[in-house]
C-alpha positions as CSV (number, residue, x, y, z in Angstrom):
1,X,-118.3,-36.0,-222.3
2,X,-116.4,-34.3,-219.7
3,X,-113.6,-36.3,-218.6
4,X,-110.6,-36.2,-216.3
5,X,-107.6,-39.1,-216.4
6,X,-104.5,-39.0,-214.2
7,X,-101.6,-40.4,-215.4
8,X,-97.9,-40.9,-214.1
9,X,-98.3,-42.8,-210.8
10,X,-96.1,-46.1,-210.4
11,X,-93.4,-47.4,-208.2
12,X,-90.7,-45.3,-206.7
13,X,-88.0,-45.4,-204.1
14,X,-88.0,-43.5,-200.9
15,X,-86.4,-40.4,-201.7
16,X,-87.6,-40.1,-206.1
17,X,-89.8,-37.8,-207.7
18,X,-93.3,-38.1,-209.6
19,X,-95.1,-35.9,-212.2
20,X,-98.6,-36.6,-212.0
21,X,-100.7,-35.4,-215.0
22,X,-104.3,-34.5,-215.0
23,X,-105.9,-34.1,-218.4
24,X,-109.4,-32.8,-219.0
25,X,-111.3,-33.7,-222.0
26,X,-114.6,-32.7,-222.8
27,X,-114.9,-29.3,-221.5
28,X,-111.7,-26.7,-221.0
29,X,-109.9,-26.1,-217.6
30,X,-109.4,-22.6,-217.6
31,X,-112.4,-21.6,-215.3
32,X,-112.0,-24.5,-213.1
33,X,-109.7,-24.5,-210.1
34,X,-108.3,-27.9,-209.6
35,X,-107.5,-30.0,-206.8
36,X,-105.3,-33.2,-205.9
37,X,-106.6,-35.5,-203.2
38,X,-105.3,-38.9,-202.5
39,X,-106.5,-41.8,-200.6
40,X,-104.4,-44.8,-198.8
41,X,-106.5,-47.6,-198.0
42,X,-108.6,-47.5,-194.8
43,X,-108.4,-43.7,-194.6
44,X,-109.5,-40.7,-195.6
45,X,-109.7,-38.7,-198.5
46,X,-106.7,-36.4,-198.5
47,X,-106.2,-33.1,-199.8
48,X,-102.8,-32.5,-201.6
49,X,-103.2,-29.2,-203.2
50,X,-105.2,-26.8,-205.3
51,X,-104.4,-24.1,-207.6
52,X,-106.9,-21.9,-208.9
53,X,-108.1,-20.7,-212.4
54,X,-107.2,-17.3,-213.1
55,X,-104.3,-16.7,-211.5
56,X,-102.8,-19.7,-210.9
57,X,-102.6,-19.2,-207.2
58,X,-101.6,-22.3,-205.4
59,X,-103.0,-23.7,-201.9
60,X,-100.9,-27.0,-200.1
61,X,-101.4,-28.0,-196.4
62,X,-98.5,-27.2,-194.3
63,X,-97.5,-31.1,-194.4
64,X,-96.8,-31.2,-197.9
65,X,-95.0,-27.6,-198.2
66,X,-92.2,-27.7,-200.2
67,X,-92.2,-31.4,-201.3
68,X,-95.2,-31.1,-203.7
69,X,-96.0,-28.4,-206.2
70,X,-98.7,-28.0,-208.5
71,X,-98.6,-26.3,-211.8
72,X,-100.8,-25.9,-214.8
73,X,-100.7,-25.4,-219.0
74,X,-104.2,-24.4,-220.0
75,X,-103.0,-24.8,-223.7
76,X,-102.7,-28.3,-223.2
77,X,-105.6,-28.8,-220.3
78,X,-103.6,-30.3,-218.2
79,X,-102.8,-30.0,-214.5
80,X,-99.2,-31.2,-213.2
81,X,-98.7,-32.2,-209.9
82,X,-94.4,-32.4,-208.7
83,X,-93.8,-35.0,-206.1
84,X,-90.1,-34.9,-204.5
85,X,-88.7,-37.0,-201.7
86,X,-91.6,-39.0,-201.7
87,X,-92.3,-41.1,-198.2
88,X,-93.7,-44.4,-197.8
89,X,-96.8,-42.7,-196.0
90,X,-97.5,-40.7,-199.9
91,X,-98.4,-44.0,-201.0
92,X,-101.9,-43.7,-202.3
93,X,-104.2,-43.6,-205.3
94,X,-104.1,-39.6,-206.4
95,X,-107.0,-38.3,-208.0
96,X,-108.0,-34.6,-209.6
97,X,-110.6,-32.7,-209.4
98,X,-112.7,-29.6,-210.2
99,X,-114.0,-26.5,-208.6
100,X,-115.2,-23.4,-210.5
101,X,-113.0,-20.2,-209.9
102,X,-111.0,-20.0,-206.8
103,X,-109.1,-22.5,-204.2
104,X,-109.3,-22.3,-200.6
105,X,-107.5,-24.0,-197.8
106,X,-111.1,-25.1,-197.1
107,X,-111.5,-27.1,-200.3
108,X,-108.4,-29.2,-199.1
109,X,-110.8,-30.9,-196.2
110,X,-113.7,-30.8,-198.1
111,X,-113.7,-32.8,-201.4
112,X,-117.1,-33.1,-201.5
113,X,-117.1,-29.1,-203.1
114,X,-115.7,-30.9,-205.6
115,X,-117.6,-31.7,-208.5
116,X,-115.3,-34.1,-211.4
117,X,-113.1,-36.8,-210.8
118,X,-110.5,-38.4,-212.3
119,X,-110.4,-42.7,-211.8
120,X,-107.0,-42.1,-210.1
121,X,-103.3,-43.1,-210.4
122,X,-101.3,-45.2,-207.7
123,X,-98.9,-44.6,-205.9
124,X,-96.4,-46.4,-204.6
125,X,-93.7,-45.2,-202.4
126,X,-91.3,-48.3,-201.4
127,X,-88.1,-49.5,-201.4
């Protein structure tokens, strides 16, 4: 059964950090490029980042430069995602996703390339 389950979201202050975790069961992530995408109620689904299978190549939109950064351990096919000085506007639920092969900065406004999803992990950015 192939699975995906985010884990790590919570509570945190404006200003903290958050390690999101993406684990795959079911199948192995090492073809797969994976995405993050969140949604905040009432709006869109949002495209975080992406970082690709072979390489490891990363893709972020320019608004989330330098705050997020996604990394990944194939031996233990899992997908990290590094949130620092988180805003009250990164409040969301965060899910993952997969994409065979490559990322591109067009998969970030397109999730529907994506094929599975996590159930997501909230987000709460508040003081």
């Amino acid at each position: 059964q192939v699975q995906l389950v985010e884990s790590g979201g919570g509570l945190v202050q404006p200003g903290g950090s958050l390690r999101l975790s993406c684990v795959a069961s079911g199948f192995t992530l090492d073809y797969y490029a994976i995405g993050w995408f969140r949604q905040a109620p009432g709006k869109e689904r949002e495209g975080v980042s992406c970082i690709s299978s072979s390489d490891s190549s990363t893709v972020y939109p320019d608004s989330m430069k330098g705050r997020f950064t996604i990394s990944r351990d194939n031996a233990k096919n899992t997908v990290y995602l590094q949130m620092n000085s988180l805003k009250p506007e990164d409040t969301a639920v965060y899910f993952c996703a997969t994409i065979p092969g490559w990322c591109m900065r067009y998969y970030l406004s397109h999730p529907e390339q994506f094929g599975s999803w996590g159930q997501g992990t909230q987000v709460t950015v508040s003081s």
